[in-house]
C-alpha positions, 0 to 999 in steps of 0.5 A: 500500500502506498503511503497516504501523502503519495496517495493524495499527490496520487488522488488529484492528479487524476482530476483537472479542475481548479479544487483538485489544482489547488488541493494538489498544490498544498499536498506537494507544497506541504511534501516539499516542506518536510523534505526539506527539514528532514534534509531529504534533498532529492524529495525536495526539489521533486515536490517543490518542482511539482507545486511550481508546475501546477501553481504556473498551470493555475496561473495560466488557466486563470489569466493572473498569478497569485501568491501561491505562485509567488510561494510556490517560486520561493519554496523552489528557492529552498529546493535549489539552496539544498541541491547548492544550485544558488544561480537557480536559487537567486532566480526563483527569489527573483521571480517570487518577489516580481509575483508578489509586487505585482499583486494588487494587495501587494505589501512588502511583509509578503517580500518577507521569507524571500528576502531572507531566502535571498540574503541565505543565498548571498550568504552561502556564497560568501558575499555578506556585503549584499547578505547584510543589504537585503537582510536589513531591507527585508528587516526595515518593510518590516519594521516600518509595517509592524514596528520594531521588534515586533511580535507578529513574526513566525506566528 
């Protein structure tokens, strides 16, 4: 038998409408993000480059790209920095922060994780100059939204 996670993966693929799209999405989204904690890198990158692919198909059938994508581009981040493929890291970083400032509801507390994905990144490479900059960019949206020091975060 398999396991329930493949089994759901495996339900909504059968299916093409919007609910299943959707429903596929967080089970690869969700899939993806346990990879990555138990360090499961090959299962990382497979489940994340599935979200991708169905968030990208969504966007497309609805005509307009959606935070999902733009989460969707930044968990692939998190795929590509465990594989240590940076350039294609950095690349994902940039397409999820263009997503999310096109978005009408678009504020900079969306930018968050990426920008902290993307200061990883420069980190990882050894370039702290442009890790400290988009860091403290990152820290400054929030700061002027939220305050400092403020107890929103990671809740």
């Amino acid at each position: 038998m398999k396991a329930l996670p493949g089994l759901s993966v495996s339900i909504c693929q059968q299916y093409t409408y919007r609910e299943s799209l959707d429903q596929l999405g967080d089970a690869l989204c969700t899939l993806g993000s346990i990879a990555a904690e138990t360090n499961d890198i090959k299962a990382t990158l497979r489940h994340n480059e599935g979200f991708l692919a169905t968030c990208l198909r969504m966007a497309k059938d609805a005509g307009a790209e959606d935070e999902r994508l733009g989460v969707a581009y930044n968990q692939m981040s998190v795929a590509w920095t465990a594989n240590k493929d940076y350039g294609k890291a950095m690349t994902s970083l940039h397409n999820a922060i263009t997503v999310y400032k096109n978005l009408t509801n678009y504020t900079p507390l969306m930018t968050t994780f990426p920008l902290v994905n993307l200061g990883l990144a420069y980190w990882l490479q050894g370039d702290l100059d442009k890790a400290s900059e988009v860091l403290e960019r990152g820290l400054n949206d929030r700061e002027t939204i939220l305050g400092a020091m403020d107890k929103t975060s990671f809740r």
